[in-house]
TORVEXZA-493052 format. One line per 5 residues: number of its first residue (from 1); their letters; for each residue x negated, y, z negated of N, C-alpha, C. Coordinates in Angstrom, 3 decimals. Layout:
<rs>
NUM	a	X,Y,Z,X,Y,Z,X,Y,Z ~ ...
</rs>
This chain:
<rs>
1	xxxxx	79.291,74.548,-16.661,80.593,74.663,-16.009,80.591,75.744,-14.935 ~ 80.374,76.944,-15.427,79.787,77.930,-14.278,79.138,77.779,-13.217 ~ 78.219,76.861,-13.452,77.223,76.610,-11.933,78.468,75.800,-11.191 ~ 78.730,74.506,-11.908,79.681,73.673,-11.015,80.467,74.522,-9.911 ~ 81.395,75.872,-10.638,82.196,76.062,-10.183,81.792,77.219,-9.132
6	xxxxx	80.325,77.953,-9.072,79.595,77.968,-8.085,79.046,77.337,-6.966 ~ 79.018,76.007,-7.380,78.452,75.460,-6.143,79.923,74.855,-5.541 ~ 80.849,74.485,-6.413,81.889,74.690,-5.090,82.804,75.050,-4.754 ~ 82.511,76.825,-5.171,82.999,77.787,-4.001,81.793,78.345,-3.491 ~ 80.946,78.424,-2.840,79.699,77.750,-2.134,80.295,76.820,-0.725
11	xxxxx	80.640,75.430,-1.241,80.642,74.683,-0.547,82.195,75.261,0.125 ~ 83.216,75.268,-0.456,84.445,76.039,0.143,84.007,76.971,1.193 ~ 83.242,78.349,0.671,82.976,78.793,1.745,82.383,78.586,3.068 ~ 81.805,77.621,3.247,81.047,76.859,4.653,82.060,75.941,5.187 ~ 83.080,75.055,4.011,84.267,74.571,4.724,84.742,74.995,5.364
16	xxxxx	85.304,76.434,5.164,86.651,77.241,5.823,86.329,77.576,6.895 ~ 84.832,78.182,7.417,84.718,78.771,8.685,84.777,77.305,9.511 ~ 84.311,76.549,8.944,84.289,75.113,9.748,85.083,74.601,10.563 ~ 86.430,74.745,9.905,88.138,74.247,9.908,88.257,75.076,10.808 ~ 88.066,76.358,10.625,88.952,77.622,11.757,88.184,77.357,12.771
21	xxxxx	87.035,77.154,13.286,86.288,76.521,14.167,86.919,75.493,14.718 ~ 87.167,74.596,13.949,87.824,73.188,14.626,89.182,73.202,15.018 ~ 89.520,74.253,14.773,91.039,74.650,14.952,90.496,75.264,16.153 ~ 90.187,76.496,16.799,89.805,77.360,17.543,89.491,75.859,18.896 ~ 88.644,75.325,18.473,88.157,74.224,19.125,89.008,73.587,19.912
26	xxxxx	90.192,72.611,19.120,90.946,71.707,19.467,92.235,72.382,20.299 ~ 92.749,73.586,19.782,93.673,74.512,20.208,93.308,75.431,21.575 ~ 92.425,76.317,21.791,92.079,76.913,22.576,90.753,76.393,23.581 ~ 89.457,75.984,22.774,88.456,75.637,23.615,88.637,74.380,24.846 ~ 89.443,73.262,23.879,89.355,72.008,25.063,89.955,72.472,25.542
31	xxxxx	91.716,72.877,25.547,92.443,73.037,27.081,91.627,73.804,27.907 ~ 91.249,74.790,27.645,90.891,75.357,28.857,89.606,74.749,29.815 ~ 88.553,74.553,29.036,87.788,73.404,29.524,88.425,72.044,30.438 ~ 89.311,71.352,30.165,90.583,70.331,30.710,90.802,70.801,31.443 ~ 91.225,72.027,31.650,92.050,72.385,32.569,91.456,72.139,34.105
36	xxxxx	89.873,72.942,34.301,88.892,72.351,35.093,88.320,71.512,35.293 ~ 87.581,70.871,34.297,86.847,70.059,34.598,87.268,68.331,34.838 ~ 86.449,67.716,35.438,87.033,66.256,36.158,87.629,65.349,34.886 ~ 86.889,65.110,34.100,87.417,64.198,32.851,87.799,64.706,31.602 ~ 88.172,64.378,30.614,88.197,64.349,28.986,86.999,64.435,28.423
41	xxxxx	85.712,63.825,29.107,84.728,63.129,28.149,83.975,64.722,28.611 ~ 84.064,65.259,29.844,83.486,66.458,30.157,83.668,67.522,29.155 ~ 85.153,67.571,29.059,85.685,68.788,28.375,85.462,68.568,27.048 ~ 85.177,67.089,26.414,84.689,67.179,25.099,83.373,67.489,24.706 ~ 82.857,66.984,25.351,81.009,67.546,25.683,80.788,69.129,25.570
46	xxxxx	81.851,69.846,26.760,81.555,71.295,26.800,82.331,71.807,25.443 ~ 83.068,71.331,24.942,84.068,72.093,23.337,82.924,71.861,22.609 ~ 82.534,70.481,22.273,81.430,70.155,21.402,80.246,71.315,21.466 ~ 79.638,71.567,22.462,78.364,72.557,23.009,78.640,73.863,22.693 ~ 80.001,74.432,23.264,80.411,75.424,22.890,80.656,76.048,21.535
51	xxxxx	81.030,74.962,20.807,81.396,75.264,19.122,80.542,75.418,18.551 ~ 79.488,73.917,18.247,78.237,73.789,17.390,77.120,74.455,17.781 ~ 77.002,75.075,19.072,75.672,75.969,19.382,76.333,77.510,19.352 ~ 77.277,77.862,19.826,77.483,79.202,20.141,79.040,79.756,18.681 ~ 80.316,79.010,18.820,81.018,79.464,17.974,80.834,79.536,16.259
56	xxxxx	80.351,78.093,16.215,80.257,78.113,15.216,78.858,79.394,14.145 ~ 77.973,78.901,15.134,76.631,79.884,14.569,76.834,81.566,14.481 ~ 77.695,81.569,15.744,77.994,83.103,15.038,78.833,83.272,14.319 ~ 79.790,82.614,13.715,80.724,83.004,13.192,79.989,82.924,11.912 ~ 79.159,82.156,11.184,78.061,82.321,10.044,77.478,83.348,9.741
61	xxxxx	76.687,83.771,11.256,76.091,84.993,11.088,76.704,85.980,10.688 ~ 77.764,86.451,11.079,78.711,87.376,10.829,78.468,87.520,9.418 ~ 78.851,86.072,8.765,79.252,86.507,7.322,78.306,86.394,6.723 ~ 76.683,85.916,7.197,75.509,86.566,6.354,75.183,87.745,6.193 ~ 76.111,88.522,7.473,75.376,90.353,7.494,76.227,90.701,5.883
66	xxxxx	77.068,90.185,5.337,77.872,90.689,4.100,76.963,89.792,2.719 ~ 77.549,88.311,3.161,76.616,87.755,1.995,75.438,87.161,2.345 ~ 74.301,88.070,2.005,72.932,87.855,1.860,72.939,86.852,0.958 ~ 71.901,85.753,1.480,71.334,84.845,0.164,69.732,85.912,-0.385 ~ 69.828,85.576,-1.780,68.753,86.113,-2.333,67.931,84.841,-2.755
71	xxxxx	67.079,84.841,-3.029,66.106,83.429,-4.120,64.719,84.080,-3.678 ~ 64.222,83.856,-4.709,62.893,83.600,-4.843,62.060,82.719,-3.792 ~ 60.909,83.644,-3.044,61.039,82.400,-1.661,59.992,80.824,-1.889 ~ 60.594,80.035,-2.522,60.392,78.864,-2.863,60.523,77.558,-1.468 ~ 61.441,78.090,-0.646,61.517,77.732,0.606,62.056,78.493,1.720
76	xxxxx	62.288,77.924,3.187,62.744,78.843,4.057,63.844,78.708,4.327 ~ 64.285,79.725,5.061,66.175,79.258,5.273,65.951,78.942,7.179 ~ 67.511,78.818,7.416,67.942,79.175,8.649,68.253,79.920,9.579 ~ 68.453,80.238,10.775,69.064,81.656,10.813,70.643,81.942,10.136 ~ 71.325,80.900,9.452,72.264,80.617,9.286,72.096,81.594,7.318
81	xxxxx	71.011,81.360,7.154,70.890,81.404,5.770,70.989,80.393,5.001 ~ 71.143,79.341,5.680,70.902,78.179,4.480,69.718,77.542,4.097 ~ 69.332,77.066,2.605,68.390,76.442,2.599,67.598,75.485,3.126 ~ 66.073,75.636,3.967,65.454,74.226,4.624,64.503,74.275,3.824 ~ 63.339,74.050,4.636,62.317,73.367,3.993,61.420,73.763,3.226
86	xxxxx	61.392,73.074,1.931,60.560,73.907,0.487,59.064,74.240,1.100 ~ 58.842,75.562,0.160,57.461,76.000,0.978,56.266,75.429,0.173 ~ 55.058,74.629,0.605,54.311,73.597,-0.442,53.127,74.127,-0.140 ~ 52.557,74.078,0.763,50.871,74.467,1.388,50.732,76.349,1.958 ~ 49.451,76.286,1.502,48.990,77.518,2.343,47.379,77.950,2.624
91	xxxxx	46.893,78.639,3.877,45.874,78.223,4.127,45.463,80.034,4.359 ~ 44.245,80.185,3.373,43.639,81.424,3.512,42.192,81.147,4.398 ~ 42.778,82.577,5.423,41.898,82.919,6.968,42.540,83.445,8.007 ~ 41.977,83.843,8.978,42.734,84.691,10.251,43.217,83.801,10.917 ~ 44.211,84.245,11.758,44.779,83.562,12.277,44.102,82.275,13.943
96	xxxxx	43.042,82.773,14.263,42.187,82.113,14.851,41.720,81.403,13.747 ~ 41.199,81.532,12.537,41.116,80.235,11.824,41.785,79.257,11.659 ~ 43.007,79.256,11.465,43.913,78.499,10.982,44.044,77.691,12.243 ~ 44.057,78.322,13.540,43.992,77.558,14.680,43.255,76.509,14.572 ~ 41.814,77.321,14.854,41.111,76.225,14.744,41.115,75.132,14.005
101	xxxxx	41.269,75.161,12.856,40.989,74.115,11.895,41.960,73.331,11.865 ~ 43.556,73.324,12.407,44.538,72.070,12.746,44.051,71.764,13.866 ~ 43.999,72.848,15.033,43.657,71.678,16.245,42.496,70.824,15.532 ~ 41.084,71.135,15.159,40.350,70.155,14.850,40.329,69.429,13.995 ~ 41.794,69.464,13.582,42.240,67.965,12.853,43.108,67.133,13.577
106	xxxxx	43.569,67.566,14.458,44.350,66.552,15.308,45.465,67.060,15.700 ~ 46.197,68.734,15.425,47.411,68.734,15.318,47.451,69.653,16.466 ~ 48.708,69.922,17.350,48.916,70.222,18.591,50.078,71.761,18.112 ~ 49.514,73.005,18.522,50.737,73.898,18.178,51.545,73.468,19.088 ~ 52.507,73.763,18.859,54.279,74.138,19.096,54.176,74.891,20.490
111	xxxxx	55.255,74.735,21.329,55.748,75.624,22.152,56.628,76.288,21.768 ~ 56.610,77.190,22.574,57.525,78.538,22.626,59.146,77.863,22.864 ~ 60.109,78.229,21.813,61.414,77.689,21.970,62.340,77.860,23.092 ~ 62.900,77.491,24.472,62.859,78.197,25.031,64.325,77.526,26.156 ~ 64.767,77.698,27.262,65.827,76.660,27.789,64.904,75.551,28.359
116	xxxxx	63.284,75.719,29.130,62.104,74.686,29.501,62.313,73.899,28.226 ~ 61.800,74.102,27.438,61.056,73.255,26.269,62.065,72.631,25.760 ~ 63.398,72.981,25.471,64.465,72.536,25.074,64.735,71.284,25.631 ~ 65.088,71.395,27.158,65.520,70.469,27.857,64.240,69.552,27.788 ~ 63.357,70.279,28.262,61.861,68.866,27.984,62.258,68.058,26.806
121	xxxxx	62.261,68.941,25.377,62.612,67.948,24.214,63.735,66.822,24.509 ~ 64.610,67.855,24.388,66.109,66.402,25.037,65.579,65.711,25.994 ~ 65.323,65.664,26.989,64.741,64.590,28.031,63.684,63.516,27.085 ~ 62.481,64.275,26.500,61.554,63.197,26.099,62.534,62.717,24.744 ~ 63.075,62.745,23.944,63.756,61.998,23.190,65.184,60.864,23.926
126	xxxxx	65.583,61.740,24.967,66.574,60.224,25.002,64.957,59.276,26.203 ~ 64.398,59.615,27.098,63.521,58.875,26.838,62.647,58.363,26.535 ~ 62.410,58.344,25.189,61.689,57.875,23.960,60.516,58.219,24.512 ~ 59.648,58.977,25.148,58.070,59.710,25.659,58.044,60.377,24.673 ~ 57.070,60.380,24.549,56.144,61.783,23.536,56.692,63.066,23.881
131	xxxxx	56.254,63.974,22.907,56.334,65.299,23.429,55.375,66.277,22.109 ~ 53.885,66.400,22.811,52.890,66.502,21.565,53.317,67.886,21.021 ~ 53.646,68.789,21.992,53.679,70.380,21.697,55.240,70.796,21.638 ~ 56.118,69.872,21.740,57.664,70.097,21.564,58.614,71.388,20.249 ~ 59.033,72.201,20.514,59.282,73.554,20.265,59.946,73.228,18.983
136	xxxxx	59.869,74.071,17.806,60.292,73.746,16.901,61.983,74.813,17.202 ~ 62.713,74.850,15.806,64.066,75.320,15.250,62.945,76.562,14.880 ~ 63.681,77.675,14.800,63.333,78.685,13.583,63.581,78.559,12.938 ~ 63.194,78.820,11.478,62.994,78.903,9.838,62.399,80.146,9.493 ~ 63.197,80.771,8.720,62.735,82.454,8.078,62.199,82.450,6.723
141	xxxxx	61.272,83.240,6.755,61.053,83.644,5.220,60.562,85.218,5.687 ~ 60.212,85.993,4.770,59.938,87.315,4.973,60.620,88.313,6.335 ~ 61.747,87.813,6.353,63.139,88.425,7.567,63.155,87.987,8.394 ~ 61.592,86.982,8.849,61.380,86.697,10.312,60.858,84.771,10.386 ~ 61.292,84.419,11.692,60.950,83.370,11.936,59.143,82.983,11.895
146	xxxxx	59.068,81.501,11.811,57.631,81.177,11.840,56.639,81.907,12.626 ~ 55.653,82.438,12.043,54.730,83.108,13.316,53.305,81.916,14.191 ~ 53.329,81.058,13.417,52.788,79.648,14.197,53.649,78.452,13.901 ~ 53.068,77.620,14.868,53.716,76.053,14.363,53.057,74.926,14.586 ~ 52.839,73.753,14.150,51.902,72.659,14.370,52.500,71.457,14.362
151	xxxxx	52.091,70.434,14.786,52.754,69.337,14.706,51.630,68.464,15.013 ~ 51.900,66.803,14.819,50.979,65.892,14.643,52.003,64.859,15.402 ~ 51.872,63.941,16.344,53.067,63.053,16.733,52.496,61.562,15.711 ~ 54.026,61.119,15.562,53.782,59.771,14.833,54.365,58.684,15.846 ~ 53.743,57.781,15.821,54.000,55.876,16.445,54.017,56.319,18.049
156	xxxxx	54.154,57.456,18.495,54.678,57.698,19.653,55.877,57.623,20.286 ~ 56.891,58.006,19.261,58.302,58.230,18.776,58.832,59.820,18.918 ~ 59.388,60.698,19.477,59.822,61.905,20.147,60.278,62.218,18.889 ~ 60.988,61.521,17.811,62.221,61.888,16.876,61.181,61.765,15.825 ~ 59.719,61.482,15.864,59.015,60.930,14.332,57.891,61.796,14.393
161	xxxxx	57.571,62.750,13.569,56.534,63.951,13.499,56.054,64.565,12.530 ~ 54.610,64.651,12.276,54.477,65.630,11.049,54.464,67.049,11.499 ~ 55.050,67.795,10.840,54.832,69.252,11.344,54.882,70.441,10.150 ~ 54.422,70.925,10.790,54.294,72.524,9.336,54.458,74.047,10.134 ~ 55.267,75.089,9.279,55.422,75.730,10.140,54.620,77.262,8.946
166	xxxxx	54.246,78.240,9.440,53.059,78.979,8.459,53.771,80.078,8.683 ~ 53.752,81.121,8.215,53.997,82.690,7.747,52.838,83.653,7.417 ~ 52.594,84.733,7.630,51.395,85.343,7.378,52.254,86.107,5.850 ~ 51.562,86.305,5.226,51.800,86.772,4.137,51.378,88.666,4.017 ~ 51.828,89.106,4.904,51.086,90.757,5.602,52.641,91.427,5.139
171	xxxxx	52.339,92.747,5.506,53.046,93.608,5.110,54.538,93.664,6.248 ~ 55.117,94.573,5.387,56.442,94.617,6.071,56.912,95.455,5.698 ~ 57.798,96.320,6.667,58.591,97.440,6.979,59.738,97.550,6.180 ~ 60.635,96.374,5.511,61.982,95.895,4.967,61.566,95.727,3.503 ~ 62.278,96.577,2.616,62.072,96.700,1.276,62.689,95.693,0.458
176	xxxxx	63.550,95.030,1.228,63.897,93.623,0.585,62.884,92.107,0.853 ~ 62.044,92.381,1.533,61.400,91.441,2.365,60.242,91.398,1.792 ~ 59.647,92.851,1.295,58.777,93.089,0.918,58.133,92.958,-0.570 ~ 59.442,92.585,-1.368,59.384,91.626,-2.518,58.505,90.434,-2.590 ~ 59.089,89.714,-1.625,58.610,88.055,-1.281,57.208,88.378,-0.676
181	xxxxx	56.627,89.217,0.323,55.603,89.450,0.659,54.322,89.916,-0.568 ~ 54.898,90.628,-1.695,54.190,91.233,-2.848,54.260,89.576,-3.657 ~ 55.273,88.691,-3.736,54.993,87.276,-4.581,54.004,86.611,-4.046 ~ 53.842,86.671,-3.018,52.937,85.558,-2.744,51.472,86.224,-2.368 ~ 51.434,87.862,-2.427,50.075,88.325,-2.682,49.466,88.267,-3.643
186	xxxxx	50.244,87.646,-4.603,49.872,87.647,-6.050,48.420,86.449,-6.228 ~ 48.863,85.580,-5.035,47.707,84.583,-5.142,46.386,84.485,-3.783 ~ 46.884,85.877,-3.161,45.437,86.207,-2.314,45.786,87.270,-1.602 ~ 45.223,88.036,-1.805,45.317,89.770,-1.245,44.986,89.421,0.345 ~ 45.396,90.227,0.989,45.406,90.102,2.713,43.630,91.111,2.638
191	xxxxx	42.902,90.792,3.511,41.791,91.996,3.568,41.903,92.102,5.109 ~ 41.993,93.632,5.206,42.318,94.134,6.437,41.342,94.423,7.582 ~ 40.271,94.616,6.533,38.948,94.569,7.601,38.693,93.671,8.564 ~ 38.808,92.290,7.805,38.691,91.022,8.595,39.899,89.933,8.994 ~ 41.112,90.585,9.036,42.150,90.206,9.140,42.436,88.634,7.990
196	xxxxx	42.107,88.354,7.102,41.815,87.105,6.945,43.000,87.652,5.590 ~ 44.830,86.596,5.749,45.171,86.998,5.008,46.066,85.162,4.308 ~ 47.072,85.148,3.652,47.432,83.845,3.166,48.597,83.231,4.172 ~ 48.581,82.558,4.677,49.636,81.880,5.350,50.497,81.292,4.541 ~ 51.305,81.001,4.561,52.497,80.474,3.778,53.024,79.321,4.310
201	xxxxx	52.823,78.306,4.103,53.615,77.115,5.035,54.646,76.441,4.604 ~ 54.949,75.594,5.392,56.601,74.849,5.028,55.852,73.504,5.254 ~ 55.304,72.237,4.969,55.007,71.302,5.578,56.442,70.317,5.504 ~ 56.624,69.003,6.423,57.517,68.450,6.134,57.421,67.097,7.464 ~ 57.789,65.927,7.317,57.691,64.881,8.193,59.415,64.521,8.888
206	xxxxx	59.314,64.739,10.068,60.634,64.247,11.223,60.556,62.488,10.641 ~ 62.074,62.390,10.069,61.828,60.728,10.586,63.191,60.489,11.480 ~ 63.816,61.491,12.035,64.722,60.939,12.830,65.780,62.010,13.395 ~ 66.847,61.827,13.887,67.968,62.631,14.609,69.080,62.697,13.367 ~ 69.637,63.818,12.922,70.954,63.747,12.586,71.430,64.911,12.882
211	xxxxx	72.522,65.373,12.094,73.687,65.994,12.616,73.980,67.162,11.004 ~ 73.733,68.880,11.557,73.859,69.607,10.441,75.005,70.455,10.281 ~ 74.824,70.001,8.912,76.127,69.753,7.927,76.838,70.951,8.026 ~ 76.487,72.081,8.529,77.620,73.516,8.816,77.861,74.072,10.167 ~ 77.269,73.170,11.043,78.123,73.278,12.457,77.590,72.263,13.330
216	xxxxx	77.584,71.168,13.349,77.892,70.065,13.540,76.253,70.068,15.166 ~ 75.391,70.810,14.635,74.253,70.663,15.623,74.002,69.474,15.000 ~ 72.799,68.878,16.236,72.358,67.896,16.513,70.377,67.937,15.754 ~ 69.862,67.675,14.997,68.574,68.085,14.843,67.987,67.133,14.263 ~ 66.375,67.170,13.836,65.969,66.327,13.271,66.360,66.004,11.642
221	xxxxx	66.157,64.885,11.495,65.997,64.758,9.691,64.658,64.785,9.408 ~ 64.561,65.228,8.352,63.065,65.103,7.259,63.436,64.407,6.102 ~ 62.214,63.799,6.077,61.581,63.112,4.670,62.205,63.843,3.512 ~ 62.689,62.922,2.902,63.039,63.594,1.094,61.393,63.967,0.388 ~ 59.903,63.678,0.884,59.078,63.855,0.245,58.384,64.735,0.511
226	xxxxx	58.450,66.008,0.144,57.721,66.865,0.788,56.562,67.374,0.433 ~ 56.449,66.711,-1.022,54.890,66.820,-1.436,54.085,65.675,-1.089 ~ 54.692,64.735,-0.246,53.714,63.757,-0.096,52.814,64.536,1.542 ~ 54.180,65.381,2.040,53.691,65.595,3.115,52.408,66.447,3.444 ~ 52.297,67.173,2.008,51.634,68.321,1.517,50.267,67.519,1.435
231	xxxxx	50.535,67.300,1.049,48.871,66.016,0.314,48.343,65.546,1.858 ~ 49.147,64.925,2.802,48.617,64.506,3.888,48.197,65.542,4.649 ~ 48.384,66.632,4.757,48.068,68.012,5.886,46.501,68.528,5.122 ~ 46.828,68.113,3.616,46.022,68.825,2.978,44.665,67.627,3.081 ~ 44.845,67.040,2.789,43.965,65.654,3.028,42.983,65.946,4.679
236	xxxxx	43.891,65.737,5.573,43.815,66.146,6.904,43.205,67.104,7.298 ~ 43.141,68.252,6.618,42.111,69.728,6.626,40.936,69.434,6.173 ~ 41.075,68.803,4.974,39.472,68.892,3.769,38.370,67.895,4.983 ~ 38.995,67.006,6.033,37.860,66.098,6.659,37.240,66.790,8.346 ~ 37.822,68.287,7.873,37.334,68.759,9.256,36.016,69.659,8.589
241	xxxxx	36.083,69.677,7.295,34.765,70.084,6.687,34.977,71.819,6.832 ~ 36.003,72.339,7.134,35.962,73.970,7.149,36.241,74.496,5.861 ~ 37.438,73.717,5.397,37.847,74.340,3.869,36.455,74.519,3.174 ~ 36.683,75.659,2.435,35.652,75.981,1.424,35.865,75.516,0.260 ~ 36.978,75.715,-0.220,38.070,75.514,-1.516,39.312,75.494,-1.777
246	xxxxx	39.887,74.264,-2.592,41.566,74.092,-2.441,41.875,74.342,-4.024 ~ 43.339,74.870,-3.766,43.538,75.416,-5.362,45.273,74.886,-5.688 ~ 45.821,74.668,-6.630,47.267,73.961,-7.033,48.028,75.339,-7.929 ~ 48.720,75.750,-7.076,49.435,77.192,-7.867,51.033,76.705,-8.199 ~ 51.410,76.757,-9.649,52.454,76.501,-9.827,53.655,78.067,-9.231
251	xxxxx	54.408,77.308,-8.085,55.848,78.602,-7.943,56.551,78.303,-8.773 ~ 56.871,77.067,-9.357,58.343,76.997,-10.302,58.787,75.475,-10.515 ~ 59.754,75.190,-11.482,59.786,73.914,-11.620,60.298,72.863,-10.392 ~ 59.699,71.571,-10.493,60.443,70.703,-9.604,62.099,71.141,-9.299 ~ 62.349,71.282,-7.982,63.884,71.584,-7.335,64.342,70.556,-5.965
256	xxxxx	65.346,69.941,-5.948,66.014,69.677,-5.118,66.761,69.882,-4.221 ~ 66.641,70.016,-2.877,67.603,70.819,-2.162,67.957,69.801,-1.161 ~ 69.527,70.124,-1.044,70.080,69.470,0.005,69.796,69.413,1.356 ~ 69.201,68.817,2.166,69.093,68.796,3.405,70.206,69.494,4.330 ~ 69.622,70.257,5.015,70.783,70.737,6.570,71.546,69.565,7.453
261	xxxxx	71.040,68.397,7.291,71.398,67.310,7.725,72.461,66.688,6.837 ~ 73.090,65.888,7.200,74.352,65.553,6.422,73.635,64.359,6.234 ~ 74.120,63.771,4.722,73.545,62.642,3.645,71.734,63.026,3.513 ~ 71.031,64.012,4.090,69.621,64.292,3.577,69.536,64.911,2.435 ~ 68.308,64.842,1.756,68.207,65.631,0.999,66.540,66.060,0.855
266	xxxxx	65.878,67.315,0.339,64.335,66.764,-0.455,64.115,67.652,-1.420 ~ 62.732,66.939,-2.020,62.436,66.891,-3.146,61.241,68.182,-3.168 ~ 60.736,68.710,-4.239,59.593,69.520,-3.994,59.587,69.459,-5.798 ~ 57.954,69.728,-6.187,57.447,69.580,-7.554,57.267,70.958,-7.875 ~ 58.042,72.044,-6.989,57.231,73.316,-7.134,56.358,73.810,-7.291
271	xxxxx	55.197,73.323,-6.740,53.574,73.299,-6.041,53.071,73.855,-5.147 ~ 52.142,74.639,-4.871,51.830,74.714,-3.445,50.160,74.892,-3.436 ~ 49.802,74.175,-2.562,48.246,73.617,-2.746,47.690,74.686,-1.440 ~ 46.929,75.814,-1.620,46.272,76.821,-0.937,44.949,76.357,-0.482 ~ 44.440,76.501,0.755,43.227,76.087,1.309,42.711,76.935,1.770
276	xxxxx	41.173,77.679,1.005,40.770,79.005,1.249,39.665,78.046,2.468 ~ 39.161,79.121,3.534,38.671,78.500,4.542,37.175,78.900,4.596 ~ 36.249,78.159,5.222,35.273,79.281,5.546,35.059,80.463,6.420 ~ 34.816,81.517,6.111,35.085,82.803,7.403,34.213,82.240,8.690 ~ 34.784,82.288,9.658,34.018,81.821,11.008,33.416,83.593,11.607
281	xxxxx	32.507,83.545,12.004,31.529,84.773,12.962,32.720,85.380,13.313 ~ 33.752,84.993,13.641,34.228,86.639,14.541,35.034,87.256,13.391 ~ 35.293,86.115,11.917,35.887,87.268,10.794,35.560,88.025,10.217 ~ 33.553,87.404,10.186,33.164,88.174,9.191,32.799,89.688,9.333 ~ 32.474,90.854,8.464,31.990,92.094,8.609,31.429,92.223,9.715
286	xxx	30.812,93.440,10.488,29.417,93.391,10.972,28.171,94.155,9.996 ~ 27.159,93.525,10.238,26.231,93.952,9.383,25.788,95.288,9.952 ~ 24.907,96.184,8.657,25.054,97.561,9.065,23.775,97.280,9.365
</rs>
């Protein structure tokens, strides 16, 4: 009964800023927009843009600086603080390793998020072109957004993608942060000599466009399967012949989390399958 009545005042709270938003919106944002611009369909476009990218997101932020989410980092959030994508894979080696060994599986990093790359994305999705290196969303774990990103394009579809986004598992300045950084050293110590420390990844597959559920952005959906996605990245590494050794570390029981997308959801077995690498020449020691 308790949880119930947690999760919705939970959900209440993401309602309300919503409403005062849409109020703020309908009351103040369109007229004045109307007032200038040539049509209706203009001024709904610019209220729409204005709310779901700029009003609404800060008005969230605001109230994360008070209520912090805490959890165990099992997955990553938003900048919003809400739950995304469960964390499944991780790949021990420097960070020039890790390079290497997706590009030479096929996978293309990420660009830099940016107003270029943005608009490139929107352009190559409404016209359905590729876009191999197209900029991901941020996703936080350890205070900070992804420090790489990868992606794989599918059918040759803008909206359809495998992608994974990694975390170094290194130290940190923030004594709350530094919790989650000490959990997941638990399953491979960083060695500083040779920089070679655990990445932390999020894997997860784009199958399309929707619309998220606490301020009405526009973004991709993912797969409810996110251990299948795990198995395929992981699959995908073992045939470039670098992995040395793969290992299955239980974080916690199977959990479900609601998708940021409205009607999504996914799944995770609370798994995460680690891929220790071979050290390449520029990690290893030098000999004395």
């Amino acid at each position: 009964m308790l949880s119930i009545i947690v999760r919705i005042s939970k959900r209440v709270a993401v309602l309300i800023p919503g409403l005062i938003m849409a109020y703020i919106a309908v009351n103040d944002v369109f007229p004045a927009f109307n007032r200038f611009l040539p049509s209706d369909t203009l001024a709904i476009l610019a209220t729409y843009i204005i709310t779901a990218y700029l009003l609404i997101p800060a008005f969230l932020r605001l109230i994360r600086l008070v209520l912090r989410p805490k959890h165990i980092p099992l997955y990553c959030t938003t900048p919003d603080g809400f739950a995304s994508d469960p964390v499944n894979i991780g790949i021990v080696g420097t960070q020039a390793e890790v390079s290497e060994i997706m590009t030479k599986a096929g996978w293309y990093p990420a660009d830099d998020r940016n107003l270029r790359t943005v608009f490139k994305l929107g352009l190559s999705m409404a016209l359905r072109r590729p876009y191999k290196t197209a900029p991901f969303s941020n996703l936080y774990l350890f205070g900070r957004h992804q420090d790489m990103g990868f992606e794989l394009p599918l059918d040759h579809n803008p909206r359809h993608r495998h992608h994974v986004r990694f975390w170094a598992a290194s130290h940190t300045a923030e004594p709350e942060h530094l919790d989650h950084v000490l959990f997941w050293r638990r399953f491979h110590r960083a060695n500083l000599k040779t920089g070679r420390v655990l990445w932390v990844g999020a894997a997860s597959l784009d199958t399309g466009i929707g619309v998220i559920r606490h301020n009405a952005q526009l973004t991709h959906m993912v797969h409810y399967d996110t251990d299948a996605e795990r198995e395929f990245i992981v699959g995908q590494l073992e045939k470039t012949k670098l992995v040395k050794k793969t290992r299955t570390v239980n974080l916690g029981n199977p959990y479900r989390l609601r998708n940021r997308v409205v009607t999504g959801y996914m799944k995770a077995d609370g798994k995460m399958t680690i891929c220790k690498l071979h050290a390449s020449h520029a990690s290893q020691p030098a000999q004395e």
